[in-house]
PQR file with spaces between the fields and no chain letter, atoms N, CA, C, O and H, PARSE charges and radii, in Angstrom:
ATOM       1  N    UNK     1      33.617    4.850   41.993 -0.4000 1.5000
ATOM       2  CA   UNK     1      32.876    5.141   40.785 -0.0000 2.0000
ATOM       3  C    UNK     1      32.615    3.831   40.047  0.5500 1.7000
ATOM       4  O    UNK     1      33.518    3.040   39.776 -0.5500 1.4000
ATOM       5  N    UNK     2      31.379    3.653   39.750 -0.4000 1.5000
ATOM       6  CA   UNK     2      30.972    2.396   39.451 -0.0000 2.0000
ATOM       7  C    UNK     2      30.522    2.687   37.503  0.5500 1.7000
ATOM       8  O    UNK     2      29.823    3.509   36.909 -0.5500 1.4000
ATOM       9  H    UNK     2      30.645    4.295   39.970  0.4000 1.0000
ATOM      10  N    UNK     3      31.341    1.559   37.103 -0.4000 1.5000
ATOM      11  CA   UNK     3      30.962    1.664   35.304 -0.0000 2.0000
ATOM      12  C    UNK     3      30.311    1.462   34.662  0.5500 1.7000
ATOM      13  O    UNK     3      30.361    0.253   34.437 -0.5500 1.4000
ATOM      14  H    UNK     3      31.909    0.892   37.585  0.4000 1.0000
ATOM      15  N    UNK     4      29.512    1.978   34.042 -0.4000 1.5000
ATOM      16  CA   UNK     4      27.886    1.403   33.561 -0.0000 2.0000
ATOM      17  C    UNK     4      28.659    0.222   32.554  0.5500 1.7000
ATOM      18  O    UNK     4      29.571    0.094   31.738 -0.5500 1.4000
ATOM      19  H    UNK     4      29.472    2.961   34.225  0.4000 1.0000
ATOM      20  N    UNK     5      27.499   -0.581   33.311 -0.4000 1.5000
ATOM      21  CA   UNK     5      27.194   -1.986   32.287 -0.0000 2.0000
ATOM      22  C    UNK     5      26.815   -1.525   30.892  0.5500 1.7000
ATOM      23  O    UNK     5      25.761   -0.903   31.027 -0.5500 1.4000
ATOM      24  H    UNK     5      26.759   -0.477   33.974  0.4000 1.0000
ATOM      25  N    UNK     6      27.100   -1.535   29.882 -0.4000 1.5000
ATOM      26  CA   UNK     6      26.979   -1.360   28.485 -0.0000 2.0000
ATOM      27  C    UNK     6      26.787   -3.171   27.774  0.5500 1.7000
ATOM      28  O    UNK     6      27.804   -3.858   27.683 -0.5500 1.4000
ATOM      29  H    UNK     6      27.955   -2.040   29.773  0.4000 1.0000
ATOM      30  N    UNK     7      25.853   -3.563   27.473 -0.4000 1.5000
ATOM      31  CA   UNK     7      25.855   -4.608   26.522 -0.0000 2.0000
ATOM      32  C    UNK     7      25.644   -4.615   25.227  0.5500 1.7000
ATOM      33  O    UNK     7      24.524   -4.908   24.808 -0.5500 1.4000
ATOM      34  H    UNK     7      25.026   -3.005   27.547  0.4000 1.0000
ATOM      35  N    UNK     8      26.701   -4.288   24.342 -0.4000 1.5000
ATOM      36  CA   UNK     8      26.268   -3.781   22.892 -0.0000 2.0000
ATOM      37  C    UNK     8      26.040   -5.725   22.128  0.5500 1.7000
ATOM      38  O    UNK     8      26.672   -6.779   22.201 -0.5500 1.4000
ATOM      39  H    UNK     8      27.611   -4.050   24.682  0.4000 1.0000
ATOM      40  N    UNK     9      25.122   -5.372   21.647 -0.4000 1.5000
ATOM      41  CA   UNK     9      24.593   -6.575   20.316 -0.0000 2.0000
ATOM      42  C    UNK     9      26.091   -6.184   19.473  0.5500 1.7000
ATOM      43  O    UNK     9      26.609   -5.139   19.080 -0.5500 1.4000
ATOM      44  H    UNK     9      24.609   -4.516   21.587  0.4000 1.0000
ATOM      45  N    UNK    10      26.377   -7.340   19.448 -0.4000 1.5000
ATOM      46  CA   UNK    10      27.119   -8.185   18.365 -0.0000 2.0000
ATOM      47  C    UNK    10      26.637   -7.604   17.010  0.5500 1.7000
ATOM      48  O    UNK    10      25.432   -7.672   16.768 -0.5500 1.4000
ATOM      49  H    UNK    10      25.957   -8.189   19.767  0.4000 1.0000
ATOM      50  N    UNK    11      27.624   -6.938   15.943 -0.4000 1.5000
ATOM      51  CA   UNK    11      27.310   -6.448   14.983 -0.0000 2.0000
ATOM      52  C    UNK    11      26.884   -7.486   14.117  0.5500 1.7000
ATOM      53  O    UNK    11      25.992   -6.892   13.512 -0.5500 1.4000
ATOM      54  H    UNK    11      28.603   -6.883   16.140  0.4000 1.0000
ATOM      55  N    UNK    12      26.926   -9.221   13.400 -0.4000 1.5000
ATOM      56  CA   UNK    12      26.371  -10.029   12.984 -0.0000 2.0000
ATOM      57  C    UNK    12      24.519   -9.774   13.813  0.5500 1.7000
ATOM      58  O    UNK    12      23.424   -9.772   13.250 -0.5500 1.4000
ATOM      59  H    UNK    12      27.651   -9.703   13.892  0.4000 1.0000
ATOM      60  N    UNK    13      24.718   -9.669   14.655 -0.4000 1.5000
ATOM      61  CA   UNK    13      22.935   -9.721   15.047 -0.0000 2.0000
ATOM      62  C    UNK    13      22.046   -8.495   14.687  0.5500 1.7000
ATOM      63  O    UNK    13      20.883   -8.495   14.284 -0.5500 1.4000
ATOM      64  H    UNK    13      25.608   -9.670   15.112  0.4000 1.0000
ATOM      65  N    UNK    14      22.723   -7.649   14.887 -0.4000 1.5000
ATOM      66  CA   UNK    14      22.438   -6.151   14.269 -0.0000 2.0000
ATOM      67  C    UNK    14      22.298   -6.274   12.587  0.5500 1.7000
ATOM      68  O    UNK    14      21.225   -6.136   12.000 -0.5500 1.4000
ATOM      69  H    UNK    14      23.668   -7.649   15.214  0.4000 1.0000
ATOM      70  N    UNK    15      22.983   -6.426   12.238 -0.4000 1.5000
ATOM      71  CA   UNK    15      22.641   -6.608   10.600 -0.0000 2.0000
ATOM      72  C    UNK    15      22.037   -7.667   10.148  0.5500 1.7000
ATOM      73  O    UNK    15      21.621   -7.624    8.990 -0.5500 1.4000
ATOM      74  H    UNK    15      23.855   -6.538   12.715  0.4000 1.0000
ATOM      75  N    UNK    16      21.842   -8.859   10.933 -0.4000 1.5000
ATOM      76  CA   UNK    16      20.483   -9.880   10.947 -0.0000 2.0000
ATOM      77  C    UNK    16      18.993   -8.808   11.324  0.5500 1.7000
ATOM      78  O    UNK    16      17.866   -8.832   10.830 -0.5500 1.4000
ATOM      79  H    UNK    16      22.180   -8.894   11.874  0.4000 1.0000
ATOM      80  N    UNK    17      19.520   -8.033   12.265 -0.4000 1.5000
ATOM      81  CA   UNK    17      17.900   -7.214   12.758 -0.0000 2.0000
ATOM      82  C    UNK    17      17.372   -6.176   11.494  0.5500 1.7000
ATOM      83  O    UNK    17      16.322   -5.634   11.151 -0.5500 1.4000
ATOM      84  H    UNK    17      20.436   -8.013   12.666  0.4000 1.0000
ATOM      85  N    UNK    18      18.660   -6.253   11.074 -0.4000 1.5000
ATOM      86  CA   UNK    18      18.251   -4.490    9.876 -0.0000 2.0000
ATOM      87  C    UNK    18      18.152   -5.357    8.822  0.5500 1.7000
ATOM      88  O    UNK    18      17.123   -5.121    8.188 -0.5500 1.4000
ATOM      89  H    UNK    18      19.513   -6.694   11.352  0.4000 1.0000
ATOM      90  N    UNK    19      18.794   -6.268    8.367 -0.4000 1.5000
ATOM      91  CA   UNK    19      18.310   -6.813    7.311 -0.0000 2.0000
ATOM      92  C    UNK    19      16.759   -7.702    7.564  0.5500 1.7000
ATOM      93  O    UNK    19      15.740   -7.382    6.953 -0.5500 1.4000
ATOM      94  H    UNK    19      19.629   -6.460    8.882  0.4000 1.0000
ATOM      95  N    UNK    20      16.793   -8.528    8.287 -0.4000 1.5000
ATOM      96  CA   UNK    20      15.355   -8.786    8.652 -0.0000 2.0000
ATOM      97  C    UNK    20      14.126   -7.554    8.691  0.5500 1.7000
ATOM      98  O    UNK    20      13.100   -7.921    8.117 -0.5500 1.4000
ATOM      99  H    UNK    20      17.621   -8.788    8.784  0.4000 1.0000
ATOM     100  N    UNK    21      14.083   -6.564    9.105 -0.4000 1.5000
ATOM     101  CA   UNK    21      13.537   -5.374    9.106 -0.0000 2.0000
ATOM     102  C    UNK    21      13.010   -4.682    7.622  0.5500 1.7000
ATOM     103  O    UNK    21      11.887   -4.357    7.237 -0.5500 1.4000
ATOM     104  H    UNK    21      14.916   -6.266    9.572  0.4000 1.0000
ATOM     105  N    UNK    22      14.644   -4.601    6.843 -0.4000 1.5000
ATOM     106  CA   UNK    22      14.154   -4.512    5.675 -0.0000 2.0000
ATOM     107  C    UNK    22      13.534   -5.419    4.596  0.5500 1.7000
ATOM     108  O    UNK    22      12.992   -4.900    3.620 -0.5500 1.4000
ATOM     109  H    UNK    22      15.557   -4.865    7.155  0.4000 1.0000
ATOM     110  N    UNK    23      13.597   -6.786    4.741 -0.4000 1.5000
ATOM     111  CA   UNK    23      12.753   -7.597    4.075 -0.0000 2.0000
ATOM     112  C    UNK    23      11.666   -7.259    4.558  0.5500 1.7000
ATOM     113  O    UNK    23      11.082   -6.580    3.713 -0.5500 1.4000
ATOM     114  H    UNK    23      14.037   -7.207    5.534  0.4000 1.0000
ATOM     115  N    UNK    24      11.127   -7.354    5.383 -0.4000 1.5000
ATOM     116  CA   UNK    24       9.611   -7.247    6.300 -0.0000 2.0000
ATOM     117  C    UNK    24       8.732   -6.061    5.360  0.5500 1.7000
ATOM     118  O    UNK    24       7.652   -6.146    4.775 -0.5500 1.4000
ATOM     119  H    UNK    24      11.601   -7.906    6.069  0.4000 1.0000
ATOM     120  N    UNK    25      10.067   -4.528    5.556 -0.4000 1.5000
ATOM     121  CA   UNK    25       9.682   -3.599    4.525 -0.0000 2.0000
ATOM     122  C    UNK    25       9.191   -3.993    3.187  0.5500 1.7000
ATOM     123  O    UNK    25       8.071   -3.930    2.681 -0.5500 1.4000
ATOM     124  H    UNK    25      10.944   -4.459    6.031  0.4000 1.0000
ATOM     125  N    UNK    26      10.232   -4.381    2.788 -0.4000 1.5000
ATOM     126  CA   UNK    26       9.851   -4.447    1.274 -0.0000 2.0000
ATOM     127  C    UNK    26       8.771   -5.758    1.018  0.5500 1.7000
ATOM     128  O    UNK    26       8.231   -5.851   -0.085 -0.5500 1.4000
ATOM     129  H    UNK    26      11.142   -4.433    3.199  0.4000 1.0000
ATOM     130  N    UNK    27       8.511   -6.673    1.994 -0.4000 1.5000
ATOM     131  CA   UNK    27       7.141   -7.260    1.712 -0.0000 2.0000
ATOM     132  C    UNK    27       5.880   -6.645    2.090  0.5500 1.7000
ATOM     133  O    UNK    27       4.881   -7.274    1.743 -0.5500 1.4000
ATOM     134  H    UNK    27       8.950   -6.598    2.890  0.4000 1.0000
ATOM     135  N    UNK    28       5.710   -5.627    2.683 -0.4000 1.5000
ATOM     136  CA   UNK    28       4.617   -5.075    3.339 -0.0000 2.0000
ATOM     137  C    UNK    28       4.794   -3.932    2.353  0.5500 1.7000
ATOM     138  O    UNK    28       3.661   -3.506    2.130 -0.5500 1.4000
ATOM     139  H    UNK    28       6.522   -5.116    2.965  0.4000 1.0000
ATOM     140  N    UNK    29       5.599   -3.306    1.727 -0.4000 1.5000
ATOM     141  CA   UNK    29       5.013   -2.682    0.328 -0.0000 2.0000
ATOM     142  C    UNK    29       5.031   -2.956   -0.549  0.5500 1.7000
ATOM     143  O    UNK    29       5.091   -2.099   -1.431 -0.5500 1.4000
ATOM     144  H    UNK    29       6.520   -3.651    1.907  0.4000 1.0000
ATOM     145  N    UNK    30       4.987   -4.493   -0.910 -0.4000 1.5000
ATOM     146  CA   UNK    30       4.530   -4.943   -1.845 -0.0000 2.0000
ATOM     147  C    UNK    30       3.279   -5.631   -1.848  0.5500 1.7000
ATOM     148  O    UNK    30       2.589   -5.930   -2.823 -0.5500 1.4000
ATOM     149  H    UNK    30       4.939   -5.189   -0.194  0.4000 1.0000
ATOM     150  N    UNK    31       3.110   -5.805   -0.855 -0.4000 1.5000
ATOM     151  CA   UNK    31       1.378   -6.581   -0.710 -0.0000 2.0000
ATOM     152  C    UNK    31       0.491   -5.200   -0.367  0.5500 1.7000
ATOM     153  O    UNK    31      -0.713   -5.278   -0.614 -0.5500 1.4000
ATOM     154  H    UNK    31       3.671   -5.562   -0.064  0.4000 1.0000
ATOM     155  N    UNK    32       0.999   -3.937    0.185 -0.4000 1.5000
ATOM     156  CA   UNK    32       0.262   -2.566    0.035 -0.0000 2.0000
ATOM     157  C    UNK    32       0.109   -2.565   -1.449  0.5500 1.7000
ATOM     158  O    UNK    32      -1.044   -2.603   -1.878 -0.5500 1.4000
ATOM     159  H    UNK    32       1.976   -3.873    0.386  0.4000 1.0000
ATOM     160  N    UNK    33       1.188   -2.525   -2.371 -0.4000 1.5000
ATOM     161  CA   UNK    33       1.019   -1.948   -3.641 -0.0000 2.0000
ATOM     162  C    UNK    33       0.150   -3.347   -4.774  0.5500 1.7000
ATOM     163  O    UNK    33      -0.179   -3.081   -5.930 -0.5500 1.4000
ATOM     164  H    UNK    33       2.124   -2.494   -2.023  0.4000 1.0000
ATOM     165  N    UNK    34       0.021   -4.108   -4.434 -0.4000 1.5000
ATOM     166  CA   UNK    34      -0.765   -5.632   -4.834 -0.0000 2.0000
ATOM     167  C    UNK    34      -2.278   -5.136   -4.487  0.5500 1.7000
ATOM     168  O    UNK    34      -3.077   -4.748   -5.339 -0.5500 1.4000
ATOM     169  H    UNK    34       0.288   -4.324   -3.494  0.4000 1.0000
ATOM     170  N    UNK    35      -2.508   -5.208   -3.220 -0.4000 1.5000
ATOM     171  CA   UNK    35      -3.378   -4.426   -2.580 -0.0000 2.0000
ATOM     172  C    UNK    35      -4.573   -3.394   -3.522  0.5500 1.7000
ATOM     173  O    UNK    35      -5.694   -3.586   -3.993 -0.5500 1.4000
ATOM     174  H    UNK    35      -1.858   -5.523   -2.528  0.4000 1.0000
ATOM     175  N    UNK    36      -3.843   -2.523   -3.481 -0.4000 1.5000
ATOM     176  CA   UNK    36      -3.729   -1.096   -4.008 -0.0000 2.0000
ATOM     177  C    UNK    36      -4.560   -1.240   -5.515  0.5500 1.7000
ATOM     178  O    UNK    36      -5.678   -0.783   -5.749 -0.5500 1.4000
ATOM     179  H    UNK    36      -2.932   -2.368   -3.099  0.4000 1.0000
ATOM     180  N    UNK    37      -3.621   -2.063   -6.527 -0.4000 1.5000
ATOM     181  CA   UNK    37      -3.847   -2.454   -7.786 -0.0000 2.0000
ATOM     182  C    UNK    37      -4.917   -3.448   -7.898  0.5500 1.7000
ATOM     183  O    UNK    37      -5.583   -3.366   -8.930 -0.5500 1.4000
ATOM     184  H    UNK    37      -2.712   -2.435   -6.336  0.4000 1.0000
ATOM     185  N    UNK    38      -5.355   -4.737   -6.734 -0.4000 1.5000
ATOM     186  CA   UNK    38      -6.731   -5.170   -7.036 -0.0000 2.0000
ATOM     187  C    UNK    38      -8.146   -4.132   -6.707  0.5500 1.7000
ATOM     188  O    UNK    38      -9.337   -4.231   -7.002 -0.5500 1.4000
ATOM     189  H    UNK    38      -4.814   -4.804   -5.896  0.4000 1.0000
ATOM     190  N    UNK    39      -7.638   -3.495   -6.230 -0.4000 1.5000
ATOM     191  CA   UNK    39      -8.923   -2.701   -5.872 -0.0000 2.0000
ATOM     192  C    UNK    39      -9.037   -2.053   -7.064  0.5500 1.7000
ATOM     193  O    UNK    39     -10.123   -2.088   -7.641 -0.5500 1.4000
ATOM     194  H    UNK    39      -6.670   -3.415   -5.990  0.4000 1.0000
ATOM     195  N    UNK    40      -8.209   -1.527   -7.491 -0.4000 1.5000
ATOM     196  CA   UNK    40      -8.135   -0.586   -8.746 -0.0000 2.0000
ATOM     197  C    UNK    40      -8.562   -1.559  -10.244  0.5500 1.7000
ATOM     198  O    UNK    40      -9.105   -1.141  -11.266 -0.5500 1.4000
ATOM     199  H    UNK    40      -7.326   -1.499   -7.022  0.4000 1.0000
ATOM     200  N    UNK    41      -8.109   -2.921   -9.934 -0.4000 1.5000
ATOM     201  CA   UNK    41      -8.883   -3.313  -11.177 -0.0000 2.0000
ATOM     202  C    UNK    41     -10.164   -3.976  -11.196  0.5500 1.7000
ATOM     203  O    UNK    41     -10.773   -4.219  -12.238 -0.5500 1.4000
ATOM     204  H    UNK    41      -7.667   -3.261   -9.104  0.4000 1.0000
ATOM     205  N    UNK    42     -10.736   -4.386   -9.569 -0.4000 1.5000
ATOM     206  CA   UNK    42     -11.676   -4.489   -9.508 -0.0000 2.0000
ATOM     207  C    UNK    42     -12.985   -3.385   -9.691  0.5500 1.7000
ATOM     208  O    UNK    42     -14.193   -3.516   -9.888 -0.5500 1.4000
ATOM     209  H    UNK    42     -10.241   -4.188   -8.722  0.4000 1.0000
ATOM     210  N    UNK    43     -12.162   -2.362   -9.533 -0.4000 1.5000
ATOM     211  CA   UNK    43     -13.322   -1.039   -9.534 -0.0000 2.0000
ATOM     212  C    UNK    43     -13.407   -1.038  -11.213  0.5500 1.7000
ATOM     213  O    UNK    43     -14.519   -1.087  -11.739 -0.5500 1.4000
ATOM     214  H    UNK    43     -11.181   -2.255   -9.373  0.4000 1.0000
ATOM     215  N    UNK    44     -12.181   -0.981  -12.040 -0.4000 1.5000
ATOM     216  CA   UNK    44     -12.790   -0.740  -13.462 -0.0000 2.0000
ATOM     217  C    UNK    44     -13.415   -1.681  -13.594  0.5500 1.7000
ATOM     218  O    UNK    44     -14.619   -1.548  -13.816 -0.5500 1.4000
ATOM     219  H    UNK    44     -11.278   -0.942  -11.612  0.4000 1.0000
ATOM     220  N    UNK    45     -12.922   -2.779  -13.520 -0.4000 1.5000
ATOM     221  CA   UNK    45     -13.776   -4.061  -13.976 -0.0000 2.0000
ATOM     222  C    UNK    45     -15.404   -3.877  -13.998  0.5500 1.7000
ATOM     223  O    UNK    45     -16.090   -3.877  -15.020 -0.5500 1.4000
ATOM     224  H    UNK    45     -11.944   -2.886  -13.340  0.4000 1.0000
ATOM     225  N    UNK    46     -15.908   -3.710  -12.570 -0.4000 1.5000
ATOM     226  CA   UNK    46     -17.183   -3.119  -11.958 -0.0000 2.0000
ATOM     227  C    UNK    46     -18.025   -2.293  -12.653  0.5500 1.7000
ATOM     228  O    UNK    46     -19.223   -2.409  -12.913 -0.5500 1.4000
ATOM     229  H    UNK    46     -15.351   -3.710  -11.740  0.4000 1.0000
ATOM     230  N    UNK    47     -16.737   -0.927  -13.075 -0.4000 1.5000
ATOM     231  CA   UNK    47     -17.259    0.363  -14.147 -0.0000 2.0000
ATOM     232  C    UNK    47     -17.398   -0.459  -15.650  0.5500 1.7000
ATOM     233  O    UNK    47     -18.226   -0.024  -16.451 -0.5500 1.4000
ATOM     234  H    UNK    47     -15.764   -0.833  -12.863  0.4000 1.0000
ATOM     235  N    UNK    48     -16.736   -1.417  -15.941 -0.4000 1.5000
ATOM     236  CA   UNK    48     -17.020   -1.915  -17.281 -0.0000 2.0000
ATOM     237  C    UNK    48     -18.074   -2.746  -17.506  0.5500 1.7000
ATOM     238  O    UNK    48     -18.608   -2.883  -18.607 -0.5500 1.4000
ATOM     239  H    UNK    48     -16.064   -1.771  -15.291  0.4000 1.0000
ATOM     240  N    UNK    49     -18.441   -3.382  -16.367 -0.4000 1.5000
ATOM     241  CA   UNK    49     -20.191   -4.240  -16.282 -0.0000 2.0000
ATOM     242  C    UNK    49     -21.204   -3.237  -16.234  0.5500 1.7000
ATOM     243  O    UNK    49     -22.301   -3.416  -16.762 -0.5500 1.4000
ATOM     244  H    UNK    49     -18.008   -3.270  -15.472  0.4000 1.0000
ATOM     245  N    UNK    50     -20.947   -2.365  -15.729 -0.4000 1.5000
ATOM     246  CA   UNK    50     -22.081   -1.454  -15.324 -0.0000 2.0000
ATOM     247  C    UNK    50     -22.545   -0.423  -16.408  0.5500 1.7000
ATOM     248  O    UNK    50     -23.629    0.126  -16.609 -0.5500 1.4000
ATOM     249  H    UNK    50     -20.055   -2.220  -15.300  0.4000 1.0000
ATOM     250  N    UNK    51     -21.112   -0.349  -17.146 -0.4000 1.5000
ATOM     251  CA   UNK    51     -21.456    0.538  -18.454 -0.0000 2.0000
ATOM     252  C    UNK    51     -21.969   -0.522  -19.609  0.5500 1.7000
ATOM     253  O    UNK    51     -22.854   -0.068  -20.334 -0.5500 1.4000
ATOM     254  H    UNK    51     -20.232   -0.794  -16.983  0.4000 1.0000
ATOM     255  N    UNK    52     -21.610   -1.647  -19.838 -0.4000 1.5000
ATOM     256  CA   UNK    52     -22.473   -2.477  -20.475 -0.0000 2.0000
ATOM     257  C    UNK    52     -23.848   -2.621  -20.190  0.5500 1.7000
ATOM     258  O    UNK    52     -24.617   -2.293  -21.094 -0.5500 1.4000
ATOM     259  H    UNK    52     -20.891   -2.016  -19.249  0.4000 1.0000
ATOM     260  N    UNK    53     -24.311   -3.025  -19.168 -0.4000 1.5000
ATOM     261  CA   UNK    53     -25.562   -2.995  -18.532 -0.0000 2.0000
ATOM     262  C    UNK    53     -26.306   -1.572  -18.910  0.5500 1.7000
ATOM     263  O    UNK    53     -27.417   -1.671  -19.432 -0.5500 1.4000
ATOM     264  H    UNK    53     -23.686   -3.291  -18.434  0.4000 1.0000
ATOM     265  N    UNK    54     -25.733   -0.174  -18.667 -0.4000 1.5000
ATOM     266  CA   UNK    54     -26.240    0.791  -19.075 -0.0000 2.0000
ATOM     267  C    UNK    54     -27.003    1.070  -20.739  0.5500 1.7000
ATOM     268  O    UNK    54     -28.075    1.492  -21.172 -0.5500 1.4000
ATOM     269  H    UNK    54     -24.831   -0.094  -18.243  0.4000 1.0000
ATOM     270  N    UNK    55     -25.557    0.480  -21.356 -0.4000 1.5000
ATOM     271  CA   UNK    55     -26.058    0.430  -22.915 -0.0000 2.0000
ATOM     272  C    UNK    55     -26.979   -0.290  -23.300  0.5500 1.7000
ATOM     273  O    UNK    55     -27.759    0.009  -24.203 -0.5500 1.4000
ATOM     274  H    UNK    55     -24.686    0.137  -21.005  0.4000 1.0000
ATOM     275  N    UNK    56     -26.993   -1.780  -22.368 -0.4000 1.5000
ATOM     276  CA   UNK    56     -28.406   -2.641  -22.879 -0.0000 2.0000
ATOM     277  C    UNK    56     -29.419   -2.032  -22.587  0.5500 1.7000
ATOM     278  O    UNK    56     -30.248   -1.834  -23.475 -0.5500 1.4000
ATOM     279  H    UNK    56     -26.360   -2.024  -21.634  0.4000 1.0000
ATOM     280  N    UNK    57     -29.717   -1.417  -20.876 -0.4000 1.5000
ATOM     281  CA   UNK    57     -31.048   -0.699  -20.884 -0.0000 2.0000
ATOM     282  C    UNK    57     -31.403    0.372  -21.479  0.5500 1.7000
ATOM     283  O    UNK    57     -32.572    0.742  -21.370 -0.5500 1.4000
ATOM     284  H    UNK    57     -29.043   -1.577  -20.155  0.4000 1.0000
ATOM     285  N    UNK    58     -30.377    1.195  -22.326 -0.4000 1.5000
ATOM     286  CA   UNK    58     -31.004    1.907  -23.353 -0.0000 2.0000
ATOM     287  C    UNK    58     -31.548    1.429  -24.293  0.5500 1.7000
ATOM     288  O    UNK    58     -32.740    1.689  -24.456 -0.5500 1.4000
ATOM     289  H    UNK    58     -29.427    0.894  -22.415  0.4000 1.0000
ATOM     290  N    UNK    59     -30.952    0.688  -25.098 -0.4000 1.5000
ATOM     291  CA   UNK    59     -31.297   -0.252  -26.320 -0.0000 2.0000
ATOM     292  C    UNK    59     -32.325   -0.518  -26.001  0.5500 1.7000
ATOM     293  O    UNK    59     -33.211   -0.161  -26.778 -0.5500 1.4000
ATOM     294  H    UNK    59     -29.983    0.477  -24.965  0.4000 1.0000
ATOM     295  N    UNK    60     -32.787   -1.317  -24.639 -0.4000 1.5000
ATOM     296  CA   UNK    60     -34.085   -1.898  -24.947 -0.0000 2.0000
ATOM     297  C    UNK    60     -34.827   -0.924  -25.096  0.5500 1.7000
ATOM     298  O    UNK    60     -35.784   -0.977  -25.869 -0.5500 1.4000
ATOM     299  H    UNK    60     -32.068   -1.607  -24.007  0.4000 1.0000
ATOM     300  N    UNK    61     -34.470    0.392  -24.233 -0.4000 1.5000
ATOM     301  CA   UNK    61     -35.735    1.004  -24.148 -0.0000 2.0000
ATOM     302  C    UNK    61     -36.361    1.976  -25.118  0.5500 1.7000
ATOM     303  O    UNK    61     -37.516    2.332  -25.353 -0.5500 1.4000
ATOM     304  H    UNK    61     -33.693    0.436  -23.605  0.4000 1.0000
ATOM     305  N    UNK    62     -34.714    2.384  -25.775 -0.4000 1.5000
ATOM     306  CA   UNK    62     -34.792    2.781  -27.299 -0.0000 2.0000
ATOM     307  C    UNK    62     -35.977    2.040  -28.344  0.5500 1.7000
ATOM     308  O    UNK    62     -36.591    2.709  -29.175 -0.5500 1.4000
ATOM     309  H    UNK    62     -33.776    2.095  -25.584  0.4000 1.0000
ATOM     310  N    UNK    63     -36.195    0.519  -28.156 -0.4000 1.5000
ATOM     311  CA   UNK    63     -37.105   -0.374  -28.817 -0.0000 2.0000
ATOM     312  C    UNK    63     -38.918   -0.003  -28.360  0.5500 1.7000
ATOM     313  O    UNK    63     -39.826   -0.680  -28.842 -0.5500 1.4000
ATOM     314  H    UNK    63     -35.696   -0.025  -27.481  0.4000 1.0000
C-alpha cells in the first residue's frame, strides 16, 4: 500500500496568499467604488451644463 504524497504549503505562505488576496480585494473595490463615483459626478456635472444652457436658450428666446 503505497501513501499518497500530500505536500501541504507552509502555513506562513498560506497567510502571505490570503493576505495578498485580500489586499488585491480591497483595492479592486476601491477603484470599483472611485470608478462608480466619477461617473456619477461626471453625469451631474453634464446635467448641470446642460440645464444652464437650457435656461439661456429660453431667455434668449423669451427676448
Amino acid at each position: 500500500m503505497a501513501m499518497a504524497s500530500v505536500t501541504k504549503t507552509p502555513f506562513h505562505k498560506r497567510l502571505f496568499l490570503m493576505l495578498l488576496a485580500f489586499s488585491w480585494t480591497i483595492v479592486l473595490c476601491f477603484i470599483g467604488f472611485q470608478y462608480l463615483r466619477e461617473k456619477q459626478y461626471k453625469s451631474d456635472f453634464l446635467n448641470a451644463q446642460l440645464q444652464l444652457y437650457n435656461r439661456h436658450l429660453l431667455e434668449v428666446v423669451d427676448e
